[in-house]
PDB file of N, CA, C and O in Angstrom:
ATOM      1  N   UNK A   1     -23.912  39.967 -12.646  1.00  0.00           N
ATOM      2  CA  UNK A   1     -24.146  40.500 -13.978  1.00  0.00           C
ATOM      3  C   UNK A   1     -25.642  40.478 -14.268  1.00  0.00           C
ATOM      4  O   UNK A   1     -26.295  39.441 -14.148  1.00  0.00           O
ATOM      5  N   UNK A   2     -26.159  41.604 -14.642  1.00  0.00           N
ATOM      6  CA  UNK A   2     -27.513  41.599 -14.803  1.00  0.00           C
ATOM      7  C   UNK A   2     -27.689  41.563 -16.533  1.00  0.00           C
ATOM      8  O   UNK A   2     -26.907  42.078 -17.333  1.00  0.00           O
ATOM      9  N   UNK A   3     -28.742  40.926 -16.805  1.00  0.00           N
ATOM     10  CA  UNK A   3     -29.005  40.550 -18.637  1.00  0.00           C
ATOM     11  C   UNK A   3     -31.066  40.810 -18.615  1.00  0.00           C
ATOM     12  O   UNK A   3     -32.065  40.425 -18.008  1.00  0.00           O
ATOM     13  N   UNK A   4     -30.709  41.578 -19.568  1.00  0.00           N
ATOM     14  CA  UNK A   4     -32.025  42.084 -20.327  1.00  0.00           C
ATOM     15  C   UNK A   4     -32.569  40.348 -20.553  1.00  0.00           C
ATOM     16  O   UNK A   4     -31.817  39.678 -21.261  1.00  0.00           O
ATOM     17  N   UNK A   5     -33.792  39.648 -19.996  1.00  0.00           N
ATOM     18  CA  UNK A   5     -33.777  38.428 -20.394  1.00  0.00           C
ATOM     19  C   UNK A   5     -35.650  38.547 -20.516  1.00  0.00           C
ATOM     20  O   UNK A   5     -36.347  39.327 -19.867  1.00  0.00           O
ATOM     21  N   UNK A   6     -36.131  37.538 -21.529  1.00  0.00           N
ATOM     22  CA  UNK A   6     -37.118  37.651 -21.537  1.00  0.00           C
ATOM     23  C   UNK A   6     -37.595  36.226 -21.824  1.00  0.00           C
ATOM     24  O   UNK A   6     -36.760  35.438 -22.268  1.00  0.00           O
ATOM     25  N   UNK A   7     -38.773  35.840 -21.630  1.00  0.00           N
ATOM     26  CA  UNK A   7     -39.748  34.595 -21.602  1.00  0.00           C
ATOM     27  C   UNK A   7     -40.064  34.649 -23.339  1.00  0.00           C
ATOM     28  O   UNK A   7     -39.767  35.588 -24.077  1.00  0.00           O
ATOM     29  N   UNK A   8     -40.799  33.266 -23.772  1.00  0.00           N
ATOM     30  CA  UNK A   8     -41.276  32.867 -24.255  1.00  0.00           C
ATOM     31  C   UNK A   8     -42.872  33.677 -25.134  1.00  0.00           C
ATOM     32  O   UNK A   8     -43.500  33.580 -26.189  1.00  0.00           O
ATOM     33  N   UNK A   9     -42.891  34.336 -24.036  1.00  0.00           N
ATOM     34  CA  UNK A   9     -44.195  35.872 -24.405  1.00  0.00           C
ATOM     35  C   UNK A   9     -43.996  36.555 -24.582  1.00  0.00           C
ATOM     36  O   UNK A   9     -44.711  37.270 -25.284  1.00  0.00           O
ATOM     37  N   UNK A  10     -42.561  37.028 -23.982  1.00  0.00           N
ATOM     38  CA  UNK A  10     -42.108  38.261 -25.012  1.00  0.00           C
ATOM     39  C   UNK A  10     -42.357  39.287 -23.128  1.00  0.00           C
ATOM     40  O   UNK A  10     -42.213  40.507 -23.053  1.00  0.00           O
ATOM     41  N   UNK A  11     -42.629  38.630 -22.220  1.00  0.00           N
ATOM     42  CA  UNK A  11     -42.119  39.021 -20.820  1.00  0.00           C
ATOM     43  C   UNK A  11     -40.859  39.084 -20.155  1.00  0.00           C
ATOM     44  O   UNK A  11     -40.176  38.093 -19.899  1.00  0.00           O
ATOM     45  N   UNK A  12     -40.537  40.352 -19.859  1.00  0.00           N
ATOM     46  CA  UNK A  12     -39.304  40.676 -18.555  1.00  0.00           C
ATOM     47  C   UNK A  12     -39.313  39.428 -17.322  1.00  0.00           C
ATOM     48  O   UNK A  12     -40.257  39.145 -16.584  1.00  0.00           O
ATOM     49  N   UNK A  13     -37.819  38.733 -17.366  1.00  0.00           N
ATOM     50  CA  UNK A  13     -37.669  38.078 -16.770  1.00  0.00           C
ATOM     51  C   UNK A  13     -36.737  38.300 -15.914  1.00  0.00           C
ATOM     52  O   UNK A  13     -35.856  38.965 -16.460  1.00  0.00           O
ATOM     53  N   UNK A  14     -36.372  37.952 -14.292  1.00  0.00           N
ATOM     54  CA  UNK A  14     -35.574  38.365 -13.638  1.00  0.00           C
ATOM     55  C   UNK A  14     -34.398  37.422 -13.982  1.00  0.00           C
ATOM     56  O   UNK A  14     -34.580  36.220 -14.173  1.00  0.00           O
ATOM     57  N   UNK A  15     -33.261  37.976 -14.048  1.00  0.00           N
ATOM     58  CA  UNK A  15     -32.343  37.320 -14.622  1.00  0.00           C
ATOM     59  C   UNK A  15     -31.561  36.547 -13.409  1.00  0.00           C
ATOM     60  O   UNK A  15     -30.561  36.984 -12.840  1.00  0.00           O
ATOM     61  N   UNK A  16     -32.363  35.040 -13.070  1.00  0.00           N
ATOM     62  CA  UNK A  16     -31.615  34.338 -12.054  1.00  0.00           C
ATOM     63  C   UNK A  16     -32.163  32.954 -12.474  1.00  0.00           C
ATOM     64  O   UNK A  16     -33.114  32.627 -13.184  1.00  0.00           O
ATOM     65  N   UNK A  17     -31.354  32.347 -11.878  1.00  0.00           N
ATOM     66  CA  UNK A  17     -31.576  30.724 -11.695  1.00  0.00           C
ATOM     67  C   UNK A  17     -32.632  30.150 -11.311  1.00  0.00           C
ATOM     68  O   UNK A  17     -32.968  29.062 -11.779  1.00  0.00           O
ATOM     69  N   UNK A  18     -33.449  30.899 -10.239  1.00  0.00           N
ATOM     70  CA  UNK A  18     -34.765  30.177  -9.661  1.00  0.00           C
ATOM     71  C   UNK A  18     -35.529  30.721 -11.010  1.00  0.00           C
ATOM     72  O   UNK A  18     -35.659  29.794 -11.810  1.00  0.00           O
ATOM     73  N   UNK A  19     -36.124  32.082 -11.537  1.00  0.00           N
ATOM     74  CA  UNK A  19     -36.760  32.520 -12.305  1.00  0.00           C
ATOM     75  C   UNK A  19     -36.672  31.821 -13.363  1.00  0.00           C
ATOM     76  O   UNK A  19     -37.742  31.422 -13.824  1.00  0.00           O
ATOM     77  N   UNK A  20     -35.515  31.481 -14.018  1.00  0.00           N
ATOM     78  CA  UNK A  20     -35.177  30.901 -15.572  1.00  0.00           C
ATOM     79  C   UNK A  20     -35.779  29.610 -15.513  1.00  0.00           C
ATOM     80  O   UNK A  20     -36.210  29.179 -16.583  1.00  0.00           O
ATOM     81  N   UNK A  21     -35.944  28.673 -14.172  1.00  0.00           N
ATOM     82  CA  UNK A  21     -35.956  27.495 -13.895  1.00  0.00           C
ATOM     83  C   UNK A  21     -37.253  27.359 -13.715  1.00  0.00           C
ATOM     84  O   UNK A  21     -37.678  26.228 -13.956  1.00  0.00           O
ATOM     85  N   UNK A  22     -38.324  28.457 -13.233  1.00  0.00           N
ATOM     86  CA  UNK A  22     -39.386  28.402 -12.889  1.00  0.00           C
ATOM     87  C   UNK A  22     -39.929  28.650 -14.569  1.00  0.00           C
ATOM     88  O   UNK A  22     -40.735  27.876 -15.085  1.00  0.00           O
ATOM     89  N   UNK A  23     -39.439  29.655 -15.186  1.00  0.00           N
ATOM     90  CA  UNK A  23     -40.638  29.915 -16.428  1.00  0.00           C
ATOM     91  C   UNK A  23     -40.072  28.663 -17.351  1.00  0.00           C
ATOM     92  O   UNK A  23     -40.618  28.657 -18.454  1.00  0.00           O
ATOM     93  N   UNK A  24     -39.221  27.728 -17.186  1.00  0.00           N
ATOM     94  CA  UNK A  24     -39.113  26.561 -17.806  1.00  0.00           C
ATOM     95  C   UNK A  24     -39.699  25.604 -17.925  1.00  0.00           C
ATOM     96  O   UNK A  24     -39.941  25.064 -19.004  1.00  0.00           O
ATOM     97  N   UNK A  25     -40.142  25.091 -16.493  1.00  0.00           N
ATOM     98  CA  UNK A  25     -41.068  24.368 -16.257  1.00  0.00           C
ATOM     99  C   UNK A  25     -42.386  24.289 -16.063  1.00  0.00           C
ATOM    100  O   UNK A  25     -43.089  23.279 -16.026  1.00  0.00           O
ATOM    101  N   UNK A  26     -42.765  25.736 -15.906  1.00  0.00           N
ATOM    102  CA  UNK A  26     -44.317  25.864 -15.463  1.00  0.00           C
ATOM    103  C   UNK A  26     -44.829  27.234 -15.967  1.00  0.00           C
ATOM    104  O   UNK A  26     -45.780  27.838 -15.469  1.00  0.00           O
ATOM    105  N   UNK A  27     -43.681  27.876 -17.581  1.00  0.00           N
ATOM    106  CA  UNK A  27     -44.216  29.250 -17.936  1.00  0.00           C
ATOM    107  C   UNK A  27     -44.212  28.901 -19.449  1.00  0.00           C
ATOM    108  O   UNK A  27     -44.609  27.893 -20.034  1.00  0.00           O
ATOM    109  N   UNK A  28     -43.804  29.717 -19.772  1.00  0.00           N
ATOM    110  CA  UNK A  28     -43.563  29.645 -21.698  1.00  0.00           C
ATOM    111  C   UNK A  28     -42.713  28.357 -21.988  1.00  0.00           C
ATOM    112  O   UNK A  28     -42.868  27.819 -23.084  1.00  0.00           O
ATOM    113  N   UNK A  29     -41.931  27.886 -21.191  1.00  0.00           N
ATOM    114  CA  UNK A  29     -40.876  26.699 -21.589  1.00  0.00           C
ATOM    115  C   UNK A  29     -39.646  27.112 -22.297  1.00  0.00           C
ATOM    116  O   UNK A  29     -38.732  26.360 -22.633  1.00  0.00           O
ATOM    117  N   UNK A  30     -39.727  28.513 -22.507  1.00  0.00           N
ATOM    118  CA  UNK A  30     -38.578  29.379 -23.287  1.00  0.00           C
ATOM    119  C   UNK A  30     -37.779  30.398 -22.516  1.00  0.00           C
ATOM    120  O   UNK A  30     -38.390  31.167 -21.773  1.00  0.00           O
ATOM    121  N   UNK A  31     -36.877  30.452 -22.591  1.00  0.00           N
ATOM    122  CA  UNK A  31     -35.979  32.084 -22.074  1.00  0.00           C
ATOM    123  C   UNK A  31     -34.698  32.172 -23.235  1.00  0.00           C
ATOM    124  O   UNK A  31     -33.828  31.478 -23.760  1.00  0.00           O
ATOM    125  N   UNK A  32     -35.244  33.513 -23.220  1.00  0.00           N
ATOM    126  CA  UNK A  32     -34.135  34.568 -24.293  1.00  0.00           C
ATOM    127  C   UNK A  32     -33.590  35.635 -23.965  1.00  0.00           C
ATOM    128  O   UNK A  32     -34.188  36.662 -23.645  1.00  0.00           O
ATOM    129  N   UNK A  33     -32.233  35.459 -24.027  1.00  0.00           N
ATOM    130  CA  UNK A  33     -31.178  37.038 -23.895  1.00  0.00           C
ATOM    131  C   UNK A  33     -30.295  36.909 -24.779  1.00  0.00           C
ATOM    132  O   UNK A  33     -29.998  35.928 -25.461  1.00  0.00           O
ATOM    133  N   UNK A  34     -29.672  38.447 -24.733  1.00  0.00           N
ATOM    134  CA  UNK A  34     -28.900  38.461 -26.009  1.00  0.00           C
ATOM    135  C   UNK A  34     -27.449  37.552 -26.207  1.00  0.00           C
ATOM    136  O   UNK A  34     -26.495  37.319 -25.465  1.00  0.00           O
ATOM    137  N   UNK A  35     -27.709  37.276 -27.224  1.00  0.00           N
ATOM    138  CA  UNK A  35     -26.642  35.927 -27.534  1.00  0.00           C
ATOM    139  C   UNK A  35     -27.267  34.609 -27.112  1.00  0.00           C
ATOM    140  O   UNK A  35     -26.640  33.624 -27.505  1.00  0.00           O
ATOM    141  N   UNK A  36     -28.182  34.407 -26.517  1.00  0.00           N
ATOM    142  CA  UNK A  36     -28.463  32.983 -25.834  1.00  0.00           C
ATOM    143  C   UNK A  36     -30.163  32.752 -25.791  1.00  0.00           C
ATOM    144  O   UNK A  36     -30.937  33.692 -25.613  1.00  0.00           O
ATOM    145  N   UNK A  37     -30.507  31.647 -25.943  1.00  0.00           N
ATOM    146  CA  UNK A  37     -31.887  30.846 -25.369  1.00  0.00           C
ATOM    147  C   UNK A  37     -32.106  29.832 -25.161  1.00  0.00           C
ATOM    148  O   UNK A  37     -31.523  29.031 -25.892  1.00  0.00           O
ATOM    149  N   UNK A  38     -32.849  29.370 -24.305  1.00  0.00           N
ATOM    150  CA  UNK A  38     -32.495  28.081 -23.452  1.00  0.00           C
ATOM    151  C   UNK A  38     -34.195  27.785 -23.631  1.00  0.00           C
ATOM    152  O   UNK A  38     -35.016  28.614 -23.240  1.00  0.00           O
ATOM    153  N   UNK A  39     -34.691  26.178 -24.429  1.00  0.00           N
ATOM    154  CA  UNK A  39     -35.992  26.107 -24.410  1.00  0.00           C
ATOM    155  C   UNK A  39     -36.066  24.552 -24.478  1.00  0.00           C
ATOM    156  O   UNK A  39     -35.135  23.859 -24.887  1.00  0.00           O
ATOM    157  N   UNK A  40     -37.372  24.026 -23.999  1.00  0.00           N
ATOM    158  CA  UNK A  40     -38.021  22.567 -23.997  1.00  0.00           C
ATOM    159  C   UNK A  40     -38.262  22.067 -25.213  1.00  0.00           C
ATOM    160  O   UNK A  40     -39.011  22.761 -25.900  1.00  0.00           O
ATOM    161  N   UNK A  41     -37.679  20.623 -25.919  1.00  0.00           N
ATOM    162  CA  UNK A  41     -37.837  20.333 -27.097  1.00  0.00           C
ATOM    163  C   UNK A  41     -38.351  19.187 -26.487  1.00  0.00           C
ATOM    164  O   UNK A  41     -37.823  18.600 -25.542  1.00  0.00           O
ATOM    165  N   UNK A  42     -39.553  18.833 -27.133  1.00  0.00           N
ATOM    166  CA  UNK A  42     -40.565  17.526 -26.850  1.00  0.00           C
ATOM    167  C   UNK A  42     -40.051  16.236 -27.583  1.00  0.00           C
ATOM    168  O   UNK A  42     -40.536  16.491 -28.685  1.00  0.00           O
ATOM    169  N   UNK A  43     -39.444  15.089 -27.749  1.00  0.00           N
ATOM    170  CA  UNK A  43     -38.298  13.996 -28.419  1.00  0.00           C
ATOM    171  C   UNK A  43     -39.352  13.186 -28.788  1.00  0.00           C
ATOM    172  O   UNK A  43     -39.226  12.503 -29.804  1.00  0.00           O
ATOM    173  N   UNK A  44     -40.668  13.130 -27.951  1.00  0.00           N
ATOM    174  CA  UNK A  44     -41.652  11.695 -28.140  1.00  0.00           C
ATOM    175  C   UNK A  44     -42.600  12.267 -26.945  1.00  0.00           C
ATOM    176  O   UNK A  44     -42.776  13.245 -26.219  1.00  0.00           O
ATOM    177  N   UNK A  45     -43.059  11.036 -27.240  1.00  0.00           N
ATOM    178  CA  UNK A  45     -44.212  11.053 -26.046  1.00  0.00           C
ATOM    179  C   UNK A  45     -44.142  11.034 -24.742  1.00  0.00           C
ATOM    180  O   UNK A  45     -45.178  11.220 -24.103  1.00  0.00           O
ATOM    181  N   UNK A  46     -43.181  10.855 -24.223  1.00  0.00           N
ATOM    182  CA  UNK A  46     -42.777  11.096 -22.568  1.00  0.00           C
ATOM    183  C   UNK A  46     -41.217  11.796 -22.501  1.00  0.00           C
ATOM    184  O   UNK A  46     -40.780  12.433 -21.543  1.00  0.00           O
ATOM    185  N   UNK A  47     -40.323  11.434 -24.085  1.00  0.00           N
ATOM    186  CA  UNK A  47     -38.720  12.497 -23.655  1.00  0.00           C
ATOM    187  C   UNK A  47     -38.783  13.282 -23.997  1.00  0.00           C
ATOM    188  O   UNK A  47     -39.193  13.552 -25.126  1.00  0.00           O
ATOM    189  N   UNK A  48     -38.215  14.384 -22.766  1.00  0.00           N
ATOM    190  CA  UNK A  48     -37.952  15.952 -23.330  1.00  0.00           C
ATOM    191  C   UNK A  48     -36.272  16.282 -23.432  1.00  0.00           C
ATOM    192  O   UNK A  48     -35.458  15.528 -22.898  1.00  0.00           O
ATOM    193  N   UNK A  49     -35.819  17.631 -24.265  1.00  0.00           N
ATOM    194  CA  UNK A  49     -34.560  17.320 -23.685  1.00  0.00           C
ATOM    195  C   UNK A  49     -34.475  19.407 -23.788  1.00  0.00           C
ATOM    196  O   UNK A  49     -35.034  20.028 -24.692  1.00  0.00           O
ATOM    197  N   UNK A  50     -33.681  20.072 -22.672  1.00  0.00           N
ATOM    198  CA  UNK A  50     -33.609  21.420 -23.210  1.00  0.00           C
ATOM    199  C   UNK A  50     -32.338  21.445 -23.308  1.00  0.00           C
ATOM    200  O   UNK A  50     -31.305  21.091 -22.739  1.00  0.00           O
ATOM    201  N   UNK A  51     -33.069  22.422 -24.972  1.00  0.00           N
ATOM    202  CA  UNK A  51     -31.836  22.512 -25.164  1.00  0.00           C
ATOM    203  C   UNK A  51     -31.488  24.504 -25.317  1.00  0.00           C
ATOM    204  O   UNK A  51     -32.248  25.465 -25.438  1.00  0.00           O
ATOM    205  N   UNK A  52     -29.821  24.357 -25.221  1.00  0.00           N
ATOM    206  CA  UNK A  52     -29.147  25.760 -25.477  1.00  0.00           C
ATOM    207  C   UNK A  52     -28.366  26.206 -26.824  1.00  0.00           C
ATOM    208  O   UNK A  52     -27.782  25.521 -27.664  1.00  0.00           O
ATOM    209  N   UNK A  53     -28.562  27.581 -26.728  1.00  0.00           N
ATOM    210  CA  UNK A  53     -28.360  27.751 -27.718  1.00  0.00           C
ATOM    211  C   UNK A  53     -27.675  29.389 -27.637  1.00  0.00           C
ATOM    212  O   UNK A  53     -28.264  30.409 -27.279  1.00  0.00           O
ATOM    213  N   UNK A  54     -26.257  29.248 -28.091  1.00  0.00           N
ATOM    214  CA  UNK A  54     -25.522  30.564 -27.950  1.00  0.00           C
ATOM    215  C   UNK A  54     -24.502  31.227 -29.138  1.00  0.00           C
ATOM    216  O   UNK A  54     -23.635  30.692 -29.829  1.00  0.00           O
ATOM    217  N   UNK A  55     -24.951  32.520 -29.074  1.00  0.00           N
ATOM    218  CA  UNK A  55     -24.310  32.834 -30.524  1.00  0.00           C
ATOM    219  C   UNK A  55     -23.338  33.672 -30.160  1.00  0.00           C
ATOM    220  O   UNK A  55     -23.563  34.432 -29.218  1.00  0.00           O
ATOM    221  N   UNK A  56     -22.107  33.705 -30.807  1.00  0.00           N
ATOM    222  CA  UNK A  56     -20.802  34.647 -30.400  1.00  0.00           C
ATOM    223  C   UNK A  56     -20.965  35.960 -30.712  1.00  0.00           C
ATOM    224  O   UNK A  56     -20.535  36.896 -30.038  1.00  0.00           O
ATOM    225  N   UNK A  57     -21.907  36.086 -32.266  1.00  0.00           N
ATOM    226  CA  UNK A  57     -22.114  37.282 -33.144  1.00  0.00           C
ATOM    227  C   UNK A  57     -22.991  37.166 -33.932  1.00  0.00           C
ATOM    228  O   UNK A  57     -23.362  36.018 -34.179  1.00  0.00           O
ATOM    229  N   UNK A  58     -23.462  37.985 -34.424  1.00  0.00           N
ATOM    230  CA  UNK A  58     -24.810  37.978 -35.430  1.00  0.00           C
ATOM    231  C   UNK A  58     -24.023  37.720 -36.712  1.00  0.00           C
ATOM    232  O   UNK A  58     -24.129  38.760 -37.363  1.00  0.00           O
ATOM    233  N   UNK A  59     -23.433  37.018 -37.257  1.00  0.00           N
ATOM    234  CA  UNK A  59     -23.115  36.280 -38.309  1.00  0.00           C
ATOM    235  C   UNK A  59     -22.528  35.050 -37.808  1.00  0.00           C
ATOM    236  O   UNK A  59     -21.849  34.491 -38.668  1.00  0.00           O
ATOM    237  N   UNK A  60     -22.563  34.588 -36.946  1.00  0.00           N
ATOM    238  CA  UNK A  60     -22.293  32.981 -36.443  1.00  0.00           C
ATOM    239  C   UNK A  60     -23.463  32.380 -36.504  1.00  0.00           C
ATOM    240  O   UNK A  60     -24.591  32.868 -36.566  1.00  0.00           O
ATOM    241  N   UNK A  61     -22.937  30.743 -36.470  1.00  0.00           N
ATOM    242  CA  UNK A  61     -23.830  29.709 -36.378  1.00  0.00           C
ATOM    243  C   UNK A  61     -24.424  29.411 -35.451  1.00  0.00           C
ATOM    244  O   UNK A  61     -23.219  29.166 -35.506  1.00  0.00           O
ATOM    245  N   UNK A  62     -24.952  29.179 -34.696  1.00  0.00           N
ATOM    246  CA  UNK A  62     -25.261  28.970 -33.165  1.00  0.00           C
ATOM    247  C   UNK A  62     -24.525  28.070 -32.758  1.00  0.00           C
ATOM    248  O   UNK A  62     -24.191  27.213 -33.576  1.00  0.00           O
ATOM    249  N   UNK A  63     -24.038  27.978 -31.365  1.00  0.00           N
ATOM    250  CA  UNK A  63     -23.484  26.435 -30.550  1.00  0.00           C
ATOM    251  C   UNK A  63     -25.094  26.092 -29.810  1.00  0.00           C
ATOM    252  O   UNK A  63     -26.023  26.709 -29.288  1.00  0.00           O
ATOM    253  N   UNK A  64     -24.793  25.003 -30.084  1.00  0.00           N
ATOM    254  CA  UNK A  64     -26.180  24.186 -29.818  1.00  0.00           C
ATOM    255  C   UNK A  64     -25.433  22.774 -28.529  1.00  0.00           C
ATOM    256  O   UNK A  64     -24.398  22.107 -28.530  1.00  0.00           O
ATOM    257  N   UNK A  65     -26.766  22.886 -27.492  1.00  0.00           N
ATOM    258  CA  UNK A  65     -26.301  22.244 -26.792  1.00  0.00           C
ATOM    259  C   UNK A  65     -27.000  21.414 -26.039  1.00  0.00           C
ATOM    260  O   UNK A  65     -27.310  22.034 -25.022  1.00  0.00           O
ATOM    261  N   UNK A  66     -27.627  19.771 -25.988  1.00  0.00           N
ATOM    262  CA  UNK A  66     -28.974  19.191 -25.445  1.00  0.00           C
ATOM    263  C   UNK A  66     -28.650  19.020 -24.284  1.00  0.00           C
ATOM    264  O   UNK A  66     -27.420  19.039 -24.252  1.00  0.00           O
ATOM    265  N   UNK A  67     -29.012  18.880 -23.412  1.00  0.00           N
ATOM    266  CA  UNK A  67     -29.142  18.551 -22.099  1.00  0.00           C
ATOM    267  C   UNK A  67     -30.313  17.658 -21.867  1.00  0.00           C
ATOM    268  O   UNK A  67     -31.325  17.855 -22.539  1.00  0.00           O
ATOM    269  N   UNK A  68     -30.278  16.535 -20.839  1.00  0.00           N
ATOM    270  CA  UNK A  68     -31.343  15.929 -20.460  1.00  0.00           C
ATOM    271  C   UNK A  68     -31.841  16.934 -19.225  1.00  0.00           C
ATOM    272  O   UNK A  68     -31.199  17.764 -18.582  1.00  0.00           O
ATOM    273  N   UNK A  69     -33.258  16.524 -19.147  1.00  0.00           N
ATOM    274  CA  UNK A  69     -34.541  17.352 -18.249  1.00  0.00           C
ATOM    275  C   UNK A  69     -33.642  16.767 -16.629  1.00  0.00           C
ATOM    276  O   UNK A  69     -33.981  17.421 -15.643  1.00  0.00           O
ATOM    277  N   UNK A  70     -32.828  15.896 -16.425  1.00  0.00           N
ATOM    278  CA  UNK A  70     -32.122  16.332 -15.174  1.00  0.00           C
ATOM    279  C   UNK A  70     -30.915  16.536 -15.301  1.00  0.00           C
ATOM    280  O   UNK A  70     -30.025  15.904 -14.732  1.00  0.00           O
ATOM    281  N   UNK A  71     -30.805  17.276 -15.920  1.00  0.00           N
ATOM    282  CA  UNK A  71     -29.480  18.395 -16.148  1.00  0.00           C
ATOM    283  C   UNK A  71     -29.815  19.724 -16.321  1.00  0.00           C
ATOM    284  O   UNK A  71     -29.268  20.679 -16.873  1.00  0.00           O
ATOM    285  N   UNK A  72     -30.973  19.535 -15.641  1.00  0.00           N
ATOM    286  CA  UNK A  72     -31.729  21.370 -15.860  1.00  0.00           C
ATOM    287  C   UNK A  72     -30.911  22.505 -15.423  1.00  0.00           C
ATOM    288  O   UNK A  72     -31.001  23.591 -15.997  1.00  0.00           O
ATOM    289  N   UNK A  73     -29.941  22.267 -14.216  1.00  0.00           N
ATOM    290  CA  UNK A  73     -29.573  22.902 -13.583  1.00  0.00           C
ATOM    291  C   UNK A  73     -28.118  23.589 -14.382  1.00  0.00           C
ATOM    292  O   UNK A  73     -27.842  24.767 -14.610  1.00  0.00           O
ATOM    293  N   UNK A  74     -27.441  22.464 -14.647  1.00  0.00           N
ATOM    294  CA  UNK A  74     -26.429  22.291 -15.675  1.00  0.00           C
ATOM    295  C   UNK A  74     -26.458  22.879 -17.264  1.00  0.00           C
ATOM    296  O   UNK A  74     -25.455  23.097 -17.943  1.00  0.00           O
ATOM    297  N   UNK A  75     -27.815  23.072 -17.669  1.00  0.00           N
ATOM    298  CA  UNK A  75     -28.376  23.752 -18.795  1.00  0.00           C
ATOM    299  C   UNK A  75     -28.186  25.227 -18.742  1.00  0.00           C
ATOM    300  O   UNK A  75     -27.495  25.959 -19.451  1.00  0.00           O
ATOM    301  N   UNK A  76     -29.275  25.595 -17.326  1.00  0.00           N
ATOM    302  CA  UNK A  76     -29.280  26.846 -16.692  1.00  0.00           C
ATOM    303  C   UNK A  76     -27.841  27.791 -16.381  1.00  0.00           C
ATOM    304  O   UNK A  76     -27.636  29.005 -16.409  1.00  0.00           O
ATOM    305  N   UNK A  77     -27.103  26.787 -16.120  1.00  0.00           N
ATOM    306  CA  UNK A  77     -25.943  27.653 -16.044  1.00  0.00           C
ATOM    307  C   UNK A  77     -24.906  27.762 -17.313  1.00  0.00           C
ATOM    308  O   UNK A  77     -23.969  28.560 -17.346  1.00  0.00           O
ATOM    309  N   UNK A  78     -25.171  26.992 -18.168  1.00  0.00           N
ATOM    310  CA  UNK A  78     -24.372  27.175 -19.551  1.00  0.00           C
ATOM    311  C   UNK A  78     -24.990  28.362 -19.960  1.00  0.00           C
ATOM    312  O   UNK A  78     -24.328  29.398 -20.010  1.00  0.00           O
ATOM    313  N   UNK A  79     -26.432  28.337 -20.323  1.00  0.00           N
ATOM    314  CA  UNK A  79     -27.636  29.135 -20.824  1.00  0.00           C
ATOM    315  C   UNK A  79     -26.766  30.627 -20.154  1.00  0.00           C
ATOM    316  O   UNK A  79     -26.177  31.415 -20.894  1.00  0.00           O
ATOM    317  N   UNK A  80     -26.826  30.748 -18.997  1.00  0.00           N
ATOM    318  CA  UNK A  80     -26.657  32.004 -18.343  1.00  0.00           C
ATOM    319  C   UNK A  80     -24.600  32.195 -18.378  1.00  0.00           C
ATOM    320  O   UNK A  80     -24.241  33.346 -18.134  1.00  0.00           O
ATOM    321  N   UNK A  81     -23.836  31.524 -18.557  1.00  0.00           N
ATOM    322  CA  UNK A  81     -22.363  31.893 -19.021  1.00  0.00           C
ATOM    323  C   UNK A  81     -22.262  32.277 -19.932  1.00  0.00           C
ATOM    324  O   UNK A  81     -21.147  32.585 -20.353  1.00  0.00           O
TER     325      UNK A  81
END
C-alpha cells in the first residue's frame, strides 16, 4: 500500500519503514499521512517517548499512543496500520 506521507518540512517521504525510521531519528523527528503522525516528544532531559497519533475521520478525537524510544519499531508499524 503506498501513502502520500510527508516529513516534518513539509517533504515527500517514501512510504517505508527504513525511511519513516530514518527521518525520525536523524530528520524533522516528525512523519505525517493522512489519518496518522508519528513524532518525538522530549519528557525531560534525557526521556523521549514517540508518540502516535490516528484519526478515523475528520470529526474524531485522535487515538493517541506513547511508545518508548525502543519500541520504535513497534510505533512504526502502528503509525503505518
Amino acid at each position: 500500500m503506498m501513502s502520500d506521507t510527508i516529513n516534518g518540512n513539509g517533504l515527500s517521504l517514501e512510504y517505508s519503514v527504513r525511511a519513516i525510521l530514518e527521518d525520525l531519528s536523524n530528520g524533522s523527528g516528525r512523519v505525517m499521512k493522512e489519518g496518522a503522525s508519528i513524532y518525538l516528544e522530549k519528557a525531560g532531559i534525557s526521556d523521549q517517548w514517540i508518540i502516535v497519533e490516528r484519526y478515523s475521520d475528520v470529526n474524531s478525537r485522535p487515538t493517541l499512543k506513547k511508545f518508548k524510544t525502543e519500541d520504535i519499531k513497534e510505533a512504526i508499524f502502528f503509525f503505518m496500520g
